[in-house]
Structure formats: C-alpha cells, structure tokens
N, C-alpha and C positions, 0 to 999 in steps of 0.2 A: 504494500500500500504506500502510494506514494504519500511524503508527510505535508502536513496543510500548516504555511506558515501565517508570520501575520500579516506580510504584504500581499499575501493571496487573500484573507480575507478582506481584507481594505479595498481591494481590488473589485472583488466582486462587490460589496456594500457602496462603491462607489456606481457602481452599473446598477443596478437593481434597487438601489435603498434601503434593501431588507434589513431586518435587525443583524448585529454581530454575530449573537450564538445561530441566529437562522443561517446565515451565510457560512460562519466556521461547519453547520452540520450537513451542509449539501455538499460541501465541499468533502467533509468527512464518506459522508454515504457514496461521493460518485469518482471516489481514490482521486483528490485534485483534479479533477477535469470540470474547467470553467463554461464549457458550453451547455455539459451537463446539468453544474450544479445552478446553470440560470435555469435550464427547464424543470429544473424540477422546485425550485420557488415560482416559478410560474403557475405549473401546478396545484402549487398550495396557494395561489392565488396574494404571494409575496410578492411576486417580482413584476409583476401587470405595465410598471410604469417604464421598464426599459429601455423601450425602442423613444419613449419620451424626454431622458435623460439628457440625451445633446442638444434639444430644443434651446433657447434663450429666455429665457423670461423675465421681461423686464416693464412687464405691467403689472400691477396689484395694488396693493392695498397698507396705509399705515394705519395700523392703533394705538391706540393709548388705554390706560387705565389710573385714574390718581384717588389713591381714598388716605380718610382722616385729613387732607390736606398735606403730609406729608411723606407719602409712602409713593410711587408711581413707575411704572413700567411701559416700556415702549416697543414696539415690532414693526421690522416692514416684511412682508409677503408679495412673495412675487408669481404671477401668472406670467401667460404667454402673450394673451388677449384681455384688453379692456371689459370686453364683452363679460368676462369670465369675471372679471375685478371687479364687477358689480353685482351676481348674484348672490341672493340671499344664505345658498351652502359657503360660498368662501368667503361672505364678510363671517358667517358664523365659526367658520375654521380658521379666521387672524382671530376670531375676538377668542377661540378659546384658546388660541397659540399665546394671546398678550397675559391670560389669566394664569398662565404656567408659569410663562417669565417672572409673573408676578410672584407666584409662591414656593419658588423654590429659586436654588443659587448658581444654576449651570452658570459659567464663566461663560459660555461660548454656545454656537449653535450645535456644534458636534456632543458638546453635554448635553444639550438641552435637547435630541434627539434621543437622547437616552434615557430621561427622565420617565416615570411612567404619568401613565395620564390621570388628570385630576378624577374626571367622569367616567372613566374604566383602566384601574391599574392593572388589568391584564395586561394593556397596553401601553409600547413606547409611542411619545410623542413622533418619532418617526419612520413608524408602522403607521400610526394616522397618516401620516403625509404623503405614505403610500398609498394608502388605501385613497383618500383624497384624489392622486393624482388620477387612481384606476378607475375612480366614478367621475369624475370631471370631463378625463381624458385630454388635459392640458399637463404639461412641464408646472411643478411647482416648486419654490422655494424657501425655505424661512431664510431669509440674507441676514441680518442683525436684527439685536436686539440691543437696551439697553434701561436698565435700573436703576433706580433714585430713593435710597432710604434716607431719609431727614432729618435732622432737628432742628430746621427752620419752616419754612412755607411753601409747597410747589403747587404747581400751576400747569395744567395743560390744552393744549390747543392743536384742534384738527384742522386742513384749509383744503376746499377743495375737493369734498368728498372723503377724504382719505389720501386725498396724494401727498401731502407736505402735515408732518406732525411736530411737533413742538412743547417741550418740557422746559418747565423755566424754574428753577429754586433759587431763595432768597432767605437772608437772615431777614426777617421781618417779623413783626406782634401782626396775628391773625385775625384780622380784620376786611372787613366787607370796602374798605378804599384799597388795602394794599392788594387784596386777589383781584380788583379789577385792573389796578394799575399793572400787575403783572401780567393778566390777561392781554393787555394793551400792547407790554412788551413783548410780548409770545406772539402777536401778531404781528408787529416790527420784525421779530426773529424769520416768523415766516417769509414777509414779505422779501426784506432784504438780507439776508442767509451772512447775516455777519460772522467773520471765524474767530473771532476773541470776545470776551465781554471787554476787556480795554487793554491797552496798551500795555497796562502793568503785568498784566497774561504774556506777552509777547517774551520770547528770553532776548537776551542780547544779541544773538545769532542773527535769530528770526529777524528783529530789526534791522540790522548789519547785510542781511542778506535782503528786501525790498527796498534798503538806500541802495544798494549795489543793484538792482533792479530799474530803480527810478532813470540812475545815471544811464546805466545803458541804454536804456529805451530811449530817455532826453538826446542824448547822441544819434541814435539811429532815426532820431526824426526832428534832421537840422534844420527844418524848415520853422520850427517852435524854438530853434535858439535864439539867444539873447541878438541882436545887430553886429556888434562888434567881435564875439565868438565868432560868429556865421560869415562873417567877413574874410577872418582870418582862416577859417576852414576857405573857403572858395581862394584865399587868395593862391595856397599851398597846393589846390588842385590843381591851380593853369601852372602853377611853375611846375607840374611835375606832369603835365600835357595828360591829363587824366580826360578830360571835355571831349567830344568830338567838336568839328571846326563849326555845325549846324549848332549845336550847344552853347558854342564861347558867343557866338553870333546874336544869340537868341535872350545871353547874360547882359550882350554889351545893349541892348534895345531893353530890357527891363531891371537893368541892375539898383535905379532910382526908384523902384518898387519892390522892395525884398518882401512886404508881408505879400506878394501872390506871385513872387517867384518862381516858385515850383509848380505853380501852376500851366509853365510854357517850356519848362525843362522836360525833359527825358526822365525815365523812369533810372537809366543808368547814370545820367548824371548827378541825379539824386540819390544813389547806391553809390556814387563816387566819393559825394563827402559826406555821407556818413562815416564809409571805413577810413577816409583822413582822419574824422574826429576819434573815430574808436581807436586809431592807432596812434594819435593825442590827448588820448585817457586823462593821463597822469596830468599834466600839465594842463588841460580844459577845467580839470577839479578841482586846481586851486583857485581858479578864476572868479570873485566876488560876486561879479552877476550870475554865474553860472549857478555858484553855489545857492544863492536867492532860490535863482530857479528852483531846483531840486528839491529845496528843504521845502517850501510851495507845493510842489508835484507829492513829497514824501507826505507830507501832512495831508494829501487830502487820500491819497490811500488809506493812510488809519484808518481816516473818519469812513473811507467802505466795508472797510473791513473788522474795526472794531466796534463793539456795541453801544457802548457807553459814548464816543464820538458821534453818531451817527445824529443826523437831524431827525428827532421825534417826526413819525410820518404824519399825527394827528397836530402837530403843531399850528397853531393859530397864526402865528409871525410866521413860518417858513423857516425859524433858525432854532429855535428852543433845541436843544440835544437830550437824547434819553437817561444825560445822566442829569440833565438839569429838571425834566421832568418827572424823574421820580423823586428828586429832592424836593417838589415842589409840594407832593404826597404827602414823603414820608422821611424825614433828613436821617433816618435811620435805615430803611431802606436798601438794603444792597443784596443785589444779584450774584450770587454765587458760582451758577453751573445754567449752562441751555444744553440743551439736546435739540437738532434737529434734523428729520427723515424726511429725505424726499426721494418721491417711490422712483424706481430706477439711477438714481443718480448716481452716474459715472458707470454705469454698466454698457457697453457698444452695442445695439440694437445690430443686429444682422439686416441687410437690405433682401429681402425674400425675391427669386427673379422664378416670376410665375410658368413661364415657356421652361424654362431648365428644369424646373420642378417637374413639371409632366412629363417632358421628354422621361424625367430619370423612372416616373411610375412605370411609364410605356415601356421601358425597358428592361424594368424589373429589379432594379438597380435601388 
C-alpha cells in the first residue's frame, strides 16, 4: 500500500474541499491514487464541487454582526455571479459563516473551515461550503474574515447591499451621539477607503516611502514643475540634443507659455525631460521650490489616505476634517481600529471569451 502523506492530503482537500480525515480516508481506501480517491468523495456526495474549484469568484457578499456594542465580526463571501450574491440561500450561508467567526477563535479561514458548525456539529464549517457549492452549483469562497473584541464602542456598517462592510471601534462613553457619530465615520470609511486612521499609524518607513513616491511622480510629470526647475530640465535637454528638430521648433513658438507647453510637445519629448529630471534627482531635491512643491503634493496624500485628515464628507463648510468633527461630538472621542471589506477587492476577474468556451464544450475539452 502505497503510504498517504500530508501533501497528498492537502492536495486532494484542495481539489475537492472535502474534510481532512475524509480526504486522508479515500486516499487510504484507494492505496494513494488521487483520481480515485476524488470518485469516491464524489460518491459520498463530498467532493460534488470539483470540477467548480478553478472557477473565480469574485462576486458575493459582506457581513457583519456587532452585539452588546462591543463584540463584532466580519466576513466577505465570495460567489461567481451577482445573481447568486443575492439569493436568499447564500445571504443565509454569509450570515451563518459571520455567526461562527463570531463564536469561536479560528485565526484564519483554513481554521475556521475546521470549526464545527454552530447548527449541526456533525458538521465542518467547510463541509457546508461544500455542500453549498453542490446545491448552488457556483464556485464559492469564504476569503476573510475579521474580529473585534472590545472595551470600548464598535460600530458597524453595510453599503451597498453587502458589497462594502465596515467596523469602526472607539475609546468612547456609550452613548446615542457617539454611535451615530461613528456610524457617520463608518460611512466616511466606506465611502472613501482611507488606509490609516492618521498619520501617527503611519511608521517612519511608510512615510519615507510616499515622500519618495511624491518626488518621483512630481518628476515624471514636468509639466506640474515649478518654472525655473522646468526650465533648467529643458535647458539640459537641447544641450544634450534629446528634442527632435519638429520639437525644439514647436518649444521655440510656445516657450513664453510653459503652463500649456506640453500641450504641443510630443509624447517623447515629454518622456525626455522627465528622465533628465529623474536623473537630476539628487540635486532637483534640494531645490526650495521644488521642495514647497512636494511637501504640498505629500500633505495632500495623507489627507486621502488617512482618516483622521480626511475632509468630513457630511461637512457643512466643505473643510471641517473627521478628526475635527468628532471632537466637535465628543473631545474624548477617539477611533481606535476600522475594518473595511469590499466584496472582490483586489481579486483579477477573468475576462470569460464566450466562442472559446463552446468551441472547448464542442470538443469535449
């Protein structure tokens, strides 16, 4: 008998979904042979989902669950189809996927497929999700999930249907102004997908590395430099005959209008002085204006990407920021953690090419 390791079972459990010991025992019963040991989880009506495993599925569904105010659990669930991401079986298989997360401590999805089920512990959580995919007859997933135990305030928030979920905890006194003002923030959260609550989140890296971002970009798009930078980048071009002669021609007819300069330039002579400037790095950086520049450009990145920067979307003025207007709440007030899911996000959607698909049926393929 040949012997069954563990990267055979992994192997199969990864084809099939079936549980571990189901997988280690087909393998056992059919002396390691993998074609076998899928028919005969088939069979047992285990492995139904197989031929569905290489599908993409990058439709479905987020939940949440938040009780007592500060307990709270979140999931995103993935189908193939929209279609499917709205029926009433798979919103009820996220919402009892988010009730597991919630009561028990799998670090990860591969534990939490191990878990047994609240409503039938005969059952793992990822036996259901076989058997799911076997009645549905779509690709399905549990992608992540993520937990929030408290001793402050959380908050959550759906948009969307399900597509975009959002947890937001706060040291705050439990009150009917501060859950709406979080509410408010969880909607901010959604809307504009900030990745820090602020700055102070940020390490010194992180920062070091979107100034070092700023600059290059400010470089590579010399047409947003300062006049006298931009000058000196074009002057270094024609001395080093970088221009074609229809280019220098077209410089010396709108040189007295640099803000729509590159408006009549070439696409390579505006690739020219960029790489002059990027390969005048060092010396552009010490530059007073240039530097203006940047720290301008630097500063308004935060403010997209940190929370607390960001301009309050409900703001009456157009400038109030979310950290001005929770102080305006609650000056004790502070945001701790967000969590935010958006269904498919950063998963590659395959582009489906409907003629190759059939050819491939028609062939048998």
């Amino acid at each position: 008998m040949a012997a069954v390791t563990t990267a055979m079972v992994k192997e199969l459990r990864d084809l099939t979904g079936a549980g571990i010991m189901a997988c280690k025992n087909a393998l056992v019963e059919n002396d390691g042979d993998m074609d076998k040991a899928i028919d005969a989880l088939r069979k047992r009506g285990e492995a139904q989902a197989v031929k569905k495993a290489g599908r993409i599925a990058a439709e479905g569904l987020v939940d949440l669950v938040v009780k007592d105010d500060k307990n709270a659990s979140i999931v995103e669930v993935n189908s193939e189809t929209d279609f499917v991401a709205k029926t009433d079986k798979f919103k009820d298989f996220v919402k009892a996927v988010v009730e597991q997360v919630y009561a028990y401590d799998a670090v990860d999805v591969d534990e939490l497929k191990n878990d047994k089920l609240i409503s039938d512990p005969s059952r793992t959580v990822g036996e259901e999700l076989v058997n799911q995919i076997a009645t549905i007859g779509e690709n399905l997933s549990i992608r992540r999930f993520a937990r929030i135990k408290s001793d402050g305030l959380v908050v959550g928030y759906i948009h969307g249907g399900g597509r975009i979920g959002v947890l937001v905890e706060a040291k705050a006194e439990n009150n009917d102004a501060n859950k709406e003002a979080l509410k408010n923030v969880a909607m901010q959260v959604a809307a504009m997908n900030p990745q820090y609550i602020s700055r102070d989140n940020m390490s010194e890296k992180e920062l070091a590395d979107l100034r070092e971002v700023v600059v290059d970009s400010s470089l590579n798009t010399p047409e947003t430099l300062a006049k006298p930078v931009l000058l000196q980048m074009i002057e270094q071009v024609r001395a080093e005959s970088l221009w074609s002669d229809q280019d220098v021609a077209t410089y010396e007819e709108q040189k007295n209008n640099l803000n729509y300069l590159f408006n009549f330039l070439s696409k390579e002579a505006k690739a020219a002085v960029a790489s002059v400037a990027m390969k005048n790095k060092e010396t552009i950086s010490q530059n007073k204006i240039f530097q203006g520049l940047v720290e301008g450009r630097f500063s308004k990145q935060l403010k997209d990407i940190c929370l607390m920067d960001q301009v309050y979307v409900k703001a009456e003025d157009g400038k109030q920021t979310v950290a001005r207007y929770l102080e305006s709440v609650d000056k004790n007030l502070t945001v701790t953690n967000i969590v935010r899911f958006e269904v498919g996000e950063g998963i590659e959607k395959k582009e489906e090419n409907f003629a190759e698909e059939v050819a491939k049926q028609m062939s048998g393929n």
